[in-house]
C-alpha positions in Angstrom: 35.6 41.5 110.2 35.2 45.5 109.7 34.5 46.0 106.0 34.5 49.9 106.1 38.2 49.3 107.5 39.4 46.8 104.6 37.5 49.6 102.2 39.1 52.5 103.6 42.5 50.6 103.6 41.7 49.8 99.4 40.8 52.9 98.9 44.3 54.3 100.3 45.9 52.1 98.4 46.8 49.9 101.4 47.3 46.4 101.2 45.0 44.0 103.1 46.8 41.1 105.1 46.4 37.5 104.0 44.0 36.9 107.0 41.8 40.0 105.8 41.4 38.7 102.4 40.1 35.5 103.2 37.4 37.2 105.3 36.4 39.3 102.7 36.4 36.1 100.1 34.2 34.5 103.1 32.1 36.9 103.2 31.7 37.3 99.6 30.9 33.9 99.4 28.2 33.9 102.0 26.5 36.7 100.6 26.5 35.3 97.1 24.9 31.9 98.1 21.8 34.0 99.5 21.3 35.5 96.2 18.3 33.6 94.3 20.4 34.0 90.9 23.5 32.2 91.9 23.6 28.4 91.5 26.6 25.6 92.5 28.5 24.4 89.4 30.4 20.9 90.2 34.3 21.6 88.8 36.0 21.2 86.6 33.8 23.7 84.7 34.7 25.2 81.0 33.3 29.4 81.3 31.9 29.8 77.9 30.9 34.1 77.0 28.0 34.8 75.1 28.2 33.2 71.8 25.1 35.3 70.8 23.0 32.7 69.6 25.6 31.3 66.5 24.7 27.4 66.3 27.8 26.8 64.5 30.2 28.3 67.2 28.1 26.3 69.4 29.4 23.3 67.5 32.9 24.1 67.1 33.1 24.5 71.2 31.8 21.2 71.9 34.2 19.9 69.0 37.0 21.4 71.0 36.2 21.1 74.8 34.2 18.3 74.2 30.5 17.3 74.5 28.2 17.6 77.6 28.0 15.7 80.1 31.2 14.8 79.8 32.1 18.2 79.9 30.8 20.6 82.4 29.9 24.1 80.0 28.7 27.2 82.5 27.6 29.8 79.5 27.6 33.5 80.3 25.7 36.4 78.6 22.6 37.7 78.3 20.8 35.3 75.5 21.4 31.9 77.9 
């Protein structure tokens, strides 16, 4: 796959074909299982932002989606 040709294409505003896409998402994909930071979550998965340390949100999340490890929680932001 050439990725300065799919970038120069984007950055025309051209549109890449189906087969291009998937090359670039397989790509993507390779590179991001190299990176140290970046772990496999088993699905179905509920994304939970940064709740910024409130217990009681905490609370009223599991009261809604339900409680682990019956439900799978990935929790973004900067305080997890």
């Amino acid at each position: 796959m050439e990725l300065d040709h799919c970038i120069a294409k984007l950055i025309e505003c051209r549109s890449l074909t189906e087969v291009e896409i998937r090359q670039l998402c397989e790509l993507a994909q390779e590179e991001l299982t190299r990176e140290s930071n970046v772990r496999r979550v088993n699905s179905p998965v509920t994304v939970v932002g940064d709740i910024h340390g409130q217990f009681h949100d905490l609370l009223e999340l599991f009261r809604i989606g339900g409680r682990a490890p019956n439900t799978n929680y990935l929790f973004m932001g900067c305080l997890v």
